[in-house]
NUMAR-250852 format. One record per residue (C-alpha): residue in three letters; x, y, z. Coordinates in steps of 0.1 Angstrom, whole numbers, plus 2048, in hexadecimal, padded with zeros to 3 digits. Layout:
! NUMAR-250852
  resn   xx   yy   zz
   ALA    X    Y    Z
...
END
This chain:
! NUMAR-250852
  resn   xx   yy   zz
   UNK  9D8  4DB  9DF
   UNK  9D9  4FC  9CC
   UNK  9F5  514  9D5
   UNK  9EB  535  9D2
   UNK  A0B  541  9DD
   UNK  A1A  53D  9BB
   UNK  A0B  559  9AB
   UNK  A21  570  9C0
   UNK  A1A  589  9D6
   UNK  A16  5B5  9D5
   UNK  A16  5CE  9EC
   UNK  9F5  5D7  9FA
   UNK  9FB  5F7  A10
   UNK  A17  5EB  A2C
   UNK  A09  5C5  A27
   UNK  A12  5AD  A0E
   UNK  9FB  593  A01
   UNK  9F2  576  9EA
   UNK  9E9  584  9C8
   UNK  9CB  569  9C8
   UNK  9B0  578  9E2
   UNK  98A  575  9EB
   UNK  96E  58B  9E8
   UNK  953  588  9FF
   UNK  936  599  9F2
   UNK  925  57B  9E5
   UNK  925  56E  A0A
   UNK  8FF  584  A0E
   UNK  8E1  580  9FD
   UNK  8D4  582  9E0
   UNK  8DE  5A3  9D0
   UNK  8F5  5A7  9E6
   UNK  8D6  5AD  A02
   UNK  8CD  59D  A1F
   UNK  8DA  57B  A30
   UNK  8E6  560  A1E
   UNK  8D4  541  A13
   UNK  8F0  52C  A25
   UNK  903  53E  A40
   UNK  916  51D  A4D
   UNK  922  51A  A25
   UNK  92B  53B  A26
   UNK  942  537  A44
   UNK  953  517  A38
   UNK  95D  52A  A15
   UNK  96A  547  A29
   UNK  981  52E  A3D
   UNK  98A  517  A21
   UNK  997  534  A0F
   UNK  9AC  53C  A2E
   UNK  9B9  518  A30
   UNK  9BF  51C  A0E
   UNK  9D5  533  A15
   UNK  9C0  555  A0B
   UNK  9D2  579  A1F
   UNK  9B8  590  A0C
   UNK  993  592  A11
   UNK  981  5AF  A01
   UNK  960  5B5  A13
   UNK  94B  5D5  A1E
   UNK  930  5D9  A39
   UNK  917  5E7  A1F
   UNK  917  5C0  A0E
   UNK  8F6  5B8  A21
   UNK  8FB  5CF  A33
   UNK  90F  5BF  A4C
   UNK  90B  59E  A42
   UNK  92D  598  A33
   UNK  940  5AE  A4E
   UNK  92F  598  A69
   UNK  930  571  A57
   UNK  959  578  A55
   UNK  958  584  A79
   UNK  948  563  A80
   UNK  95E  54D  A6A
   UNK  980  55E  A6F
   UNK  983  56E  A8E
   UNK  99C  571  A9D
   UNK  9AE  578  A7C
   UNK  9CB  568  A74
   UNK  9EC  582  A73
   UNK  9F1  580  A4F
   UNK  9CD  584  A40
   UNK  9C8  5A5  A31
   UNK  99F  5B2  A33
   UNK  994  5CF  A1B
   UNK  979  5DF  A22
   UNK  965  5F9  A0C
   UNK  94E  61A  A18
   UNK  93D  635  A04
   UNK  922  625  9FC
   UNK  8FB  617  A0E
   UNK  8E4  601  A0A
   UNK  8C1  60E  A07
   UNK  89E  5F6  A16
   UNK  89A  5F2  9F0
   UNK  8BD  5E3  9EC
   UNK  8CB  5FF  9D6
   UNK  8EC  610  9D9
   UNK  8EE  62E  9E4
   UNK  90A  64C  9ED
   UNK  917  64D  A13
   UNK  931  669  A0B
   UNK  92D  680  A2B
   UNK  947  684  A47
   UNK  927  672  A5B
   UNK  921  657  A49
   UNK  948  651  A3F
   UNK  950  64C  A63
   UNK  935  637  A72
   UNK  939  620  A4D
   UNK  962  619  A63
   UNK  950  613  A80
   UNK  935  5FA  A76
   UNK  956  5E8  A63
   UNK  966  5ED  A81
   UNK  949  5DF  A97
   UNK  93C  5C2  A7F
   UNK  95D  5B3  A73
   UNK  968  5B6  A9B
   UNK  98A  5C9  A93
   UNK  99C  5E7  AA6
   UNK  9A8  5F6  A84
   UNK  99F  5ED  A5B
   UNK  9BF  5E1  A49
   UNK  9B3  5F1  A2C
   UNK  994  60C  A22
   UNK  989  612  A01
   UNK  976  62E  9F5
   UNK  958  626  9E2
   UNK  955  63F  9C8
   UNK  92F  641  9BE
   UNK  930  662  9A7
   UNK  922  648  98D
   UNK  918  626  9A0
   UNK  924  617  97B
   UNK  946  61F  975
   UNK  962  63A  981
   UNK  957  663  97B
   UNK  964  67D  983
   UNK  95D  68C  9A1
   UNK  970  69F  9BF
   UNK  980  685  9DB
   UNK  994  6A0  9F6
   UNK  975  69F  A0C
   UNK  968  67E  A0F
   UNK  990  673  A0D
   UNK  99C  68B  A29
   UNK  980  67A  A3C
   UNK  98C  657  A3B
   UNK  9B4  665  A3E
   UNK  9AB  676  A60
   UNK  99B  654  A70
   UNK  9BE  645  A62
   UNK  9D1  65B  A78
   UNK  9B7  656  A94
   UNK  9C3  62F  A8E
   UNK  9A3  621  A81
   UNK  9AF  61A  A61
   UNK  9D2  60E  A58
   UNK  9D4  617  A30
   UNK  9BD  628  A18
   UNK  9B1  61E  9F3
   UNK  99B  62A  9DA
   UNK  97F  610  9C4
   UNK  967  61F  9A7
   UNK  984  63B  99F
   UNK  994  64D  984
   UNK  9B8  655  982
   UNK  9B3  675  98A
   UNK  9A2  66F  9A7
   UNK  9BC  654  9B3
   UNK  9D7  673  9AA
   UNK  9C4  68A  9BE
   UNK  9C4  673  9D9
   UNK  9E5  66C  9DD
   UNK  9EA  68D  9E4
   UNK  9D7  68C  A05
   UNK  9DF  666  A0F
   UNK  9F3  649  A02
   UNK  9DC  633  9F0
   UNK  9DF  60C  9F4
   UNK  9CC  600  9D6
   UNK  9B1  607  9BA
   UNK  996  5F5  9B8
   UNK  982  5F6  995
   UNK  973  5E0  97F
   UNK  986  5CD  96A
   UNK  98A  5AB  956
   UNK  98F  59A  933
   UNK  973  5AB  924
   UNK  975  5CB  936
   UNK  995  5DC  92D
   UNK  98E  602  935
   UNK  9A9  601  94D
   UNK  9C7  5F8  93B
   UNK  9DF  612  93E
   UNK  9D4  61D  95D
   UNK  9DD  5F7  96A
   UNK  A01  600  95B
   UNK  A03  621  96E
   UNK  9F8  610  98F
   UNK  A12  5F6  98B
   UNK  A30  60D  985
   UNK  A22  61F  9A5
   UNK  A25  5FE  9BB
   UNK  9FF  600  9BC
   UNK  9E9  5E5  9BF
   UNK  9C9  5E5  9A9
   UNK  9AC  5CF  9B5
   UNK  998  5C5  997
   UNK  974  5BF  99F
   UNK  95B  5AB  990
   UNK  97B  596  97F
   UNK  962  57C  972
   UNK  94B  594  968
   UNK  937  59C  986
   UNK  910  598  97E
   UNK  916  590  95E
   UNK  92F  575  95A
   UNK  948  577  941
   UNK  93D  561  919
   UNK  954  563  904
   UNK  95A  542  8E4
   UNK  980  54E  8E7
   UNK  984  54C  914
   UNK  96F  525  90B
   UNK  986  51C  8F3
   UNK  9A9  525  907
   UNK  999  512  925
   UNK  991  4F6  915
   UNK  9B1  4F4  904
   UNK  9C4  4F5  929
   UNK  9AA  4DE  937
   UNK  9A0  4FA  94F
   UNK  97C  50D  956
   UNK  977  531  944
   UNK  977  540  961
   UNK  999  536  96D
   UNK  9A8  53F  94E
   UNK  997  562  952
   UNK  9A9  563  976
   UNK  9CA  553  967
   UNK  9CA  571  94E
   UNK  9C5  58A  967
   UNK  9E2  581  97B
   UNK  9FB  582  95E
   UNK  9E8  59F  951
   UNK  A01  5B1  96F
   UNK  A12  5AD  98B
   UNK  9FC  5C9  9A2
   UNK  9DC  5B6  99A
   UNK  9CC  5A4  9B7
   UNK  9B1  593  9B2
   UNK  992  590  9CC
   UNK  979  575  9B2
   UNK  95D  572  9D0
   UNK  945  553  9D0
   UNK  931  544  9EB
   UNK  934  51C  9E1
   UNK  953  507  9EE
   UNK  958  4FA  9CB
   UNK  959  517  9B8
   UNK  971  525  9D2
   UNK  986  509  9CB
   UNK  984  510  9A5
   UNK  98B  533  9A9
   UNK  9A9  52C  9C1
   UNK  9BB  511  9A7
   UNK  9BC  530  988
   UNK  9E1  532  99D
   UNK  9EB  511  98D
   UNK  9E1  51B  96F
   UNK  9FE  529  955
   UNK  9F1  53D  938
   UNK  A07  536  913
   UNK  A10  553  905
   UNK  9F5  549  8E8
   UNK  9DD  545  901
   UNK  9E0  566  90F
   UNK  9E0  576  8E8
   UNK  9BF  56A  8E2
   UNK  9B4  576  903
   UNK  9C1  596  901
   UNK  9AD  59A  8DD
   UNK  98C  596  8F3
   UNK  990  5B2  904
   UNK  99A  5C7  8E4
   UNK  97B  5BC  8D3
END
């Protein structure tokens, strides 16, 4: 059996968890929309990730919407003491399945109480703000209001510790100024490297950063170099891609999401994986190419 505890734990806000997590938004429908084809397979990967020994799930109540929020509900509650749920707002679905902005003091609040209501809690371990000043990557864009809202339902209790995903470092700077901030949570893998240095900065902060899409999201990670190191350890590309990102540094946690029991398992196993120094050269070079 896979023990993910050996790839160490950080500090997310006041908790402490398992660097190897679980995303959930692959637990909806298609896009990301609607129920899911298998709702009872969806349950039984949430829990074999718990017996697995998973403390982190990263989820939000606009995957479906509600969907996600309300299949861990089902699964999970009542949660175990040590799991760790991260939930996202800032963001909406539209009828036609698009993203959209949810930045007002209005829809800010009742996005914590539809967490809140769906995932069956009496306060969120962890909120993220969604940043969505460009639904494709971190811009620029003023935080104070939409954070001040989220750090006033904190001291109401609703909401334990505060983080920021789609942001800049200014915006993560800015925000520290008005709350502590538990984590980042940007894009972020072997072939997407614009966050380098910011990773660094993170790290000597005791921040966690929370890559997403670490296996390339809705378009998986190709690359002859990732086949090649895999096939050479007798492992999949994808753990290898996971394996890199954990010795890429310690603040990463790492939230790969999947809906099948198998790949779970796959995903899970990247903690017995140890990356050669040559190994992680060559991946390294993908990233600079």
């Amino acid at each position: 059996m896979t023990d993910i505890a050996q790839t160490g734990t950080f500090q997310l806000g006041d908790r402490t968890v398992k660097r190897l997590g679980y995303g959930a938004m692959q637990l909806a429908g298609p896009g990301v929309f609607g129920p899911p084809r298998d709702r009872a397979a969806a349950i039984a990967v949430l829990r074999e990730a718990v017996a697995q020994g998973v403390d982190h799930i990263d989820t939000s109540d606009f995957y479906g919407p509600h969907v996600t929020n309300q299949i861990i509900r089902e699964a999970l509650h009542p949660y175990p003491d040590d799991l760790v749920i991260v939930t996202k707002v800032g963001a909406k679905r539209g009828a036609d399945a698009s993203w959209n902005p949810a930045f007002s003091a209005e829809e800010l609040t009742q996005a914590v109480h539809d967490n809140l209501r769906n995932l069956g809690v009496d306060a969120l371990d962890v909120v993220n703000l969604r940043l969505m000043f460009d639904v494709h990557g971190p811009a620029e864009g003023l935080i104070e209001a939409p954070l001040t809202v989220l750090a006033e339902l904190q001291r109401k209790g609703l909401i334990r510790r505060i983080g920021l995903s789609n942001a800049t470092p200014r915006q993560v700077a800015d925000g520290r100024r008005i709350t502590e901030i538990a984590c980042v949570q940007n894009q972020y893998n072997l072939a997407h490297r614009g966050d380098d240095a910011f990773i660094d900065d993170l790290a000597a902060a005791g921040i966690a950063y929370v890559p997403f899409f670490p296996l390339g999201g809705f378009s998986p990670l190709q690359s002859d170099t990732l086949s090649e190191v895999a096939a050479g350890l007798g492992a999949t590309p994808m753990q290898v891609a996971l394996a890199w990102l954990l010795r890429r540094s310690p603040n990463i946690l790492l939230i790969p999401g999947t809906s099948a029991l198998g790949h779970l398992r796959e995903n899970l196993a990247a903690a017995d994986l140890a990356l050669p120094d040559a190994a992680m050269a060559a991946l390294d070079r993908i990233g600079a190419a």
